[in-house]
C-alpha positions in Angstrom: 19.9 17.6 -70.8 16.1 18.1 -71.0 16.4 20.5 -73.8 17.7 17.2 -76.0 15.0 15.4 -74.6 12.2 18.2 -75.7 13.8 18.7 -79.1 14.0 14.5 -79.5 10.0 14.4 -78.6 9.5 17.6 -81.5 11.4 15.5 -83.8 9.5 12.7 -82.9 6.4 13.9 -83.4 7.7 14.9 -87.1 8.7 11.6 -87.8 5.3 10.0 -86.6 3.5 12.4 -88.9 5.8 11.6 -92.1 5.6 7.9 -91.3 1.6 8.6 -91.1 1.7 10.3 -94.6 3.7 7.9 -96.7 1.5 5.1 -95.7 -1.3 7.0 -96.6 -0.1 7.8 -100.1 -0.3 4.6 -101.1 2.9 4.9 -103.0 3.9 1.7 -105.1 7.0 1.5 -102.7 4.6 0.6 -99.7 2.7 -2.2 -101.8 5.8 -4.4 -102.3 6.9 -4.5 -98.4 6.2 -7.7 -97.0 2.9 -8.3 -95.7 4.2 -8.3 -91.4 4.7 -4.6 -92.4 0.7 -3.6 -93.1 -0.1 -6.0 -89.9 -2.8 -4.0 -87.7 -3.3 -2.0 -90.3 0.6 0.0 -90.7 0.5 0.8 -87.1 3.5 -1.8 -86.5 5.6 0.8 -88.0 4.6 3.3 -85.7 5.1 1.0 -82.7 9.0 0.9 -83.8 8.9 4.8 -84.5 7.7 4.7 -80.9 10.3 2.6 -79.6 13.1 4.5 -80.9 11.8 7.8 -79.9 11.5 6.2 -76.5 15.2 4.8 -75.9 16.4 8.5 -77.7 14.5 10.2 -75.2 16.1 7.8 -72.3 19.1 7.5 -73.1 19.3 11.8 -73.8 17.5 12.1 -69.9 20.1 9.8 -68.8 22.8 11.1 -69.3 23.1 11.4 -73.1 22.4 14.6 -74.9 24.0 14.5 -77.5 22.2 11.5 -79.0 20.0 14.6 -80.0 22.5 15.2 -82.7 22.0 11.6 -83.6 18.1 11.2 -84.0 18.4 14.8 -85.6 20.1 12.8 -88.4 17.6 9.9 -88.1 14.8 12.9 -88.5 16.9 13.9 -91.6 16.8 10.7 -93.7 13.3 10.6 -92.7 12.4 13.5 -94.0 14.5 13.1 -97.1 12.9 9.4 -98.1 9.0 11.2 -97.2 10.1 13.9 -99.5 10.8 11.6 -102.2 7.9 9.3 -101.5 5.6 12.0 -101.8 6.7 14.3 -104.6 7.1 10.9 -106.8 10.6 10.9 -107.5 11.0 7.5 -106.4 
């Protein structure tokens, strides 16, 4: 149980740094999201990344591990869309 939980928070701190970096890049993508997504300055966004890392790492302590699976595939698609974010292929 607490190994799901400690490889969620690893993930998690992945996803906070890719989130961090495609908002930095300025990518053209980022420009045409609606304004209540650059509210405080693109730190809303990481208040939901927060919140979902949060329930995965509840529900996983709870009771739950294999949710870990779950946000591993969340990490994924993450990772994927930074990727293509940040090489320019989108």
């Amino acid at each position: 149980m607490w190994t799901a939980v400690i490889i969620i928070f690893v993930l998690g701190i992945g996803n906070f740094t890719l989130n961090r970096a495609v908002f930095a890049s300025n990518h053209p993508v980022i420009e045409q999201m609606p304004p209540f997504v650059h509210m405080l300055g693109g730190r809303l966004t990481l208040i939901a990344e927060f919140l979902i890392l949060l329930a995965a790492m509840l529900l996983a302590a709870n009771g739950w591990p294999g949710l870990a699976w779950g946000y591993l595939a969340y990490s994924a698609l993450n990772a994927l869309t930074a990727w293509l974010l940040l090489t320019g292929r989108v």
